[in-house]
ZAMARGU-4260 file (C-alpha; in steps of 0.2 Angstrom, whole numbers, plus 5000, padded with zeros to 4 digits):
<rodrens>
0) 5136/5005/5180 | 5122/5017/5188 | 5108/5012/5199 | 5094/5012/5185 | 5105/5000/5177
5) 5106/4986/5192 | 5089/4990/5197 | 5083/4986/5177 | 5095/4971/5181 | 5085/4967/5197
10) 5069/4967/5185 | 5075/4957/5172 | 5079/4942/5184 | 5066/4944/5193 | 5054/4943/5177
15) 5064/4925/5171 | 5064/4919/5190 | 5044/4922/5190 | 5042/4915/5171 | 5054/4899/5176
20) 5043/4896/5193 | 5027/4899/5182 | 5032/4887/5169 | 5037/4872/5180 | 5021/4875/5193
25) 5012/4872/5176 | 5019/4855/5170 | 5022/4849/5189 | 5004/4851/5188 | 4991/4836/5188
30) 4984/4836/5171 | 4965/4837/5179 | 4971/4854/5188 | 4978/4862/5171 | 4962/4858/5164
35) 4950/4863/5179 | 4963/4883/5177 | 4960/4883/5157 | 4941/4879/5160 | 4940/4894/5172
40) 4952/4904/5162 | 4942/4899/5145 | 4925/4908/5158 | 4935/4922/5165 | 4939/4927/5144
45) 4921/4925/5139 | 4915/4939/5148 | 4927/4949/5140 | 4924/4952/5121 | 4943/4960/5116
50) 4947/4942/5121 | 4937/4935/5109 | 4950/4931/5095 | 4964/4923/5109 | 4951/4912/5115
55) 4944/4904/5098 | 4963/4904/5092 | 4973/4899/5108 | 4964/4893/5122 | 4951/4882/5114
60) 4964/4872/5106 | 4973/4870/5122 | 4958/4865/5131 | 4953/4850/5119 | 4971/4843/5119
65) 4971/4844/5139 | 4955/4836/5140 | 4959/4820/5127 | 4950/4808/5116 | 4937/4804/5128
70) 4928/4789/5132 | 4932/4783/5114 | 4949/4786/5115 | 4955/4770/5124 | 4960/4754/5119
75) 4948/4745/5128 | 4935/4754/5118 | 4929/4743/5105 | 4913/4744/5094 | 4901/4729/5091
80) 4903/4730/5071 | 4921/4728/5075 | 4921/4711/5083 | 4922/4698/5071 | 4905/4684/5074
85) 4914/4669/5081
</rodrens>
């Protein structure tokens, strides 16, 4: 084995060690923090138009799922035509 071979070893672990790290930072997360970096990433691609097609078909996506159903969501939301007249 040469050394470009043990130093594009030394690249290669580092790349899945730093994707690993990345990955479990991300769902160690709390949920309000993941949304508050999508928001702020969802900004940051605004400004750039090549970025145009991976927002609308990626992030956007990802920010309504992170962000829920809304007040209307829970199950303690009830409308009045619901409820039945007693």
């Amino acid at each position: 084995m040469g050394l470009d071979s043990l130093m594009l070893q030394d690249f290669a672990v580092a790349l899945i060690v730093l994707a690993a790290l990345s990955f479990s930072a991300w769902k160690l997360m709390p949920a309000r923090r993941r949304l508050q970096l999508l928001l702020a990433l969802d900004a940051w691609s605004a400004r750039h138009p090549s970025l145009a097609r991976w927002r609308e078909r990626s992030l956007k996506p990802r920010i309504a799922r992170a962000a829920g159903p809304g007040c209307g969501g829970c199950a303690a939301h009830e409308t009045r035509s619901s409820q039945r007249p007693r």
